[in-house]
Structures are given as structure tokens and as C-alpha cells.
C-alpha positions in Angstrom: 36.4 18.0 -4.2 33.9 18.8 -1.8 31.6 16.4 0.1 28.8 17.3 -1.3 30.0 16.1 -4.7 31.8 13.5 -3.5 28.6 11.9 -1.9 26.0 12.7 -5.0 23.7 9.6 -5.0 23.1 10.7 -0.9 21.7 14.2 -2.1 19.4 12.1 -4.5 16.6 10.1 -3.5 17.0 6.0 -4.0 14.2 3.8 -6.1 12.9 2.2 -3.1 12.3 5.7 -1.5 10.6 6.9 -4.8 8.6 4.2 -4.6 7.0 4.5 -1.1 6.9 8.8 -1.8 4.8 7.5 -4.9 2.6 4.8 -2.2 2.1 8.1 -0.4 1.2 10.3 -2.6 -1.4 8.0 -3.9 -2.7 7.5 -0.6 -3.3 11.3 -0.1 -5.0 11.4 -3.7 -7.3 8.6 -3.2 -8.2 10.1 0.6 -8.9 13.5 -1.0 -10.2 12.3 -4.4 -13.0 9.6 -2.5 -12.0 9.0 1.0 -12.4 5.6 1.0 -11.6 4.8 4.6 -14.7 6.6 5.9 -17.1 4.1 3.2 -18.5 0.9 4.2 -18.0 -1.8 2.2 -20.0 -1.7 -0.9 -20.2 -0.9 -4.5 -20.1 3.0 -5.1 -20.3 5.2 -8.5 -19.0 8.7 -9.2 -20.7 10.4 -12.5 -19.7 13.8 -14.2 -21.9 13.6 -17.0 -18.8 13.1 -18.7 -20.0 9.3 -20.1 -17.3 7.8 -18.0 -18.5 6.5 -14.6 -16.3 6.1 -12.3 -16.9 2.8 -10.0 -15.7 1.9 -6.6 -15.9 -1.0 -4.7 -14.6 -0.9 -1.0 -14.0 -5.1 -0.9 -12.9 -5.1 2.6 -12.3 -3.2 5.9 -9.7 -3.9 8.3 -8.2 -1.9 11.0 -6.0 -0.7 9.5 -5.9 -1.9 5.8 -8.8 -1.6 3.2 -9.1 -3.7 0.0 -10.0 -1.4 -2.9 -11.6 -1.9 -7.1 -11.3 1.2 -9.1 -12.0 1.3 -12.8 -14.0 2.8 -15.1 -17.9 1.5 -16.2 -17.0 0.5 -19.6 -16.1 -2.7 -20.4 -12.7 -4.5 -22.8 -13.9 -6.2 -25.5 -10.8 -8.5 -25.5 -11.1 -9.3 -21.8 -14.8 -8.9 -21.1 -13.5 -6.9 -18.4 -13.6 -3.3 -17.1 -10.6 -1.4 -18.0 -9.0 0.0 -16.7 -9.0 -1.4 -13.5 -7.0 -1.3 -9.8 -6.8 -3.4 -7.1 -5.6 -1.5 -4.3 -4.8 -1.7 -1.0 -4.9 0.9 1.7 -2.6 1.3 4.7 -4.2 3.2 6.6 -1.7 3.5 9.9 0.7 3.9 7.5 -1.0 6.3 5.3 0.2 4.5 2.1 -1.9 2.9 -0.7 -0.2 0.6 -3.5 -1.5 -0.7 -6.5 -1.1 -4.2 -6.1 -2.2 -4.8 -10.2 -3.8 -3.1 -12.8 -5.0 -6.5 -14.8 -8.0 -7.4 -14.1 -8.6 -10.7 -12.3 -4.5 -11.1 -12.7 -2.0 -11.2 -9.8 1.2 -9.9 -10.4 2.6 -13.7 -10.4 -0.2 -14.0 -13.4 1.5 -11.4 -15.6 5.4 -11.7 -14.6 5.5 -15.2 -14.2 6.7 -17.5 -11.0 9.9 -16.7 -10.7 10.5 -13.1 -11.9 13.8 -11.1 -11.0 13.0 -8.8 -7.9 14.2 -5.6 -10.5 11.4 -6.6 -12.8 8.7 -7.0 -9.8 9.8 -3.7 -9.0 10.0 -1.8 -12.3 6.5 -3.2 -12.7 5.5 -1.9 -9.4 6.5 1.1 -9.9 4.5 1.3 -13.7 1.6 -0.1 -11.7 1.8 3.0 -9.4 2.5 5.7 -11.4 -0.1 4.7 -13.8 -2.5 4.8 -10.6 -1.1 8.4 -9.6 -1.8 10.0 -13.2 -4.9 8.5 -13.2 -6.4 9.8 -9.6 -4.7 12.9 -11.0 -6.9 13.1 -14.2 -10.4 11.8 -12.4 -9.4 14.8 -10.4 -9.3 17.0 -13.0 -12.4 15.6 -14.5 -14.3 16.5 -11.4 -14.6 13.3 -9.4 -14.6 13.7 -5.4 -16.4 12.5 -2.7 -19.9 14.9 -3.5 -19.7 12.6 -7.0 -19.4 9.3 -5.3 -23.0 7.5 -4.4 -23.8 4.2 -3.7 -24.6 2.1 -5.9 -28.1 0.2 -5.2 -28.6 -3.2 -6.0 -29.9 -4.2 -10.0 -33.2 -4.1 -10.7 -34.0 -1.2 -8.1 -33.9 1.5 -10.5 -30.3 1.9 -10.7 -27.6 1.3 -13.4 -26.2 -2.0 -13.5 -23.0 -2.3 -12.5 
């Protein structure tokens, strides 16, 4: 048998690498999609006239990390949250941005427990990140970008709350 065959799983990329090809590719779509390392911190809103704002809020700036919200301007009538929702964070250096949950106000310790298996952290990472790629994928394709995205003025300055 040849070496080739002999060696399959080399030819084939692993989870982990999946993973971080996924971190990536998010990063790219997010850069493209908003460019969120060129915002200051703030509240921002991206409308298509589709009913379906989109809201952004750069949390924090780093050197080389940002702190990211992204979810729609709607609101769960379970949660009294908006939904969906992202917390992301940007690596900038590294040009890699992960979803670090999709609950909102929840930390991954909040959903899986204390003292979850590190395959069921990771499974869950890797939902949480290909949810956020199809999503960045579809505002996309709605029409979102950066000449969409405006900042979002305090309430009760003529703006929409947010």
C-alpha cells in the first residue's frame, strides 16, 4: 500500500486545525463585513431597511485584542434579551476572532457547567463558531458592511434606542 494511504488522517485536516481555519475565517468576515478594529469604542447600528438592525458594540480596545457584542435589535421574550447575540473577541496580531458565547449574559461555564469534559467545551466551541460564521455570512448577504454601520447617538437625541 502506498504512503499516501497508509498515512490518511495526515492528508486530512485535525479538529483543532478546523477550528482555528474557522477563528480565521471569521476574523476575515467580521474585518470585511464591519471592520471593527478601525471603530472606537462605542455603540454602532447597521440598517437595511430590512426591519432587522444590526447592533454593534466595540466594548473594549486593546493592542492587539478587541472585545466585541453583535446581535440583532429585537429582543427574546423568554430572556428579555437580544437574540441572537455574540460576544466576541478579536485577535488582531493574530488575525483570528472566536466566539467566546452566543448566550447572552452567560459564560460558557454558565451553560456547560463547572467541570465539563474538554470534548464537550470544544464541540460547543466549535457550534458557537460556526453559528457566528453562517451568520456574518447571511448579514452579508442581506447587505450589511461598513457604509451600513453608524454610530449610534445617545437616547433621547433623536436616535433609536438601543
Amino acid at each position: 500500500m502506498s504512503a499516501v494511504l497508509d498515512n490518511r488522517n495526515s492528508l486530512l485536516p485535525g479538529r483543532f486545525e478546523f477550528l482555528m481555519g474557522l477563528y480565521a475565517e471569521n476574523y476575515h468576515r467580521l474585518t470585511r463585513l464591519f471592520a471593527p478594529q478601525q471603530l472606537v469604542p462605542g455603540r454602532y447600528i447597521s440598517n437595511v431597511d430590512d426591519g432587522l438592525d444590526v447592533h454593534l458594540h466595540v466594548q473594549e480596545c486593546h493592542p492587539y485584542t478587541l472585545e466585541l457584542e453583535l446581535t440583532y435589535g429585537f429582543v427574546d421574550a423568554h430572556t428579555g434579551q437580544r437574540a441572537p447575540s455574540a460576544q466576541l473577541r478579536m485577535y488582531t496580531d493574530a488575525h483570528v476572532a472566536e466566539a467566546l458565547h452566543c448566550h447572552p449574559g452567560r459564560h460558557l461555564w454558565q451553560v456547560l457547567g463547572p467541570f465539563t469534559p474538554a470534548h464537550t467545551v470544544f464541540q460547543h466551541r466549535l457550534r458557537m463558531n460556526g453559528f457566528l460564521s453562517r451568520w456574518l455570512e447571511y448579514l452579508v448577504e442581506q447587505g450589511h458592511s461598513t457604509g451600513t454601520l453608524e454610530p449610534l447617538r445617545e437616547q433621547g437625541k433623536g436616535d433609536r434606542p438601543y
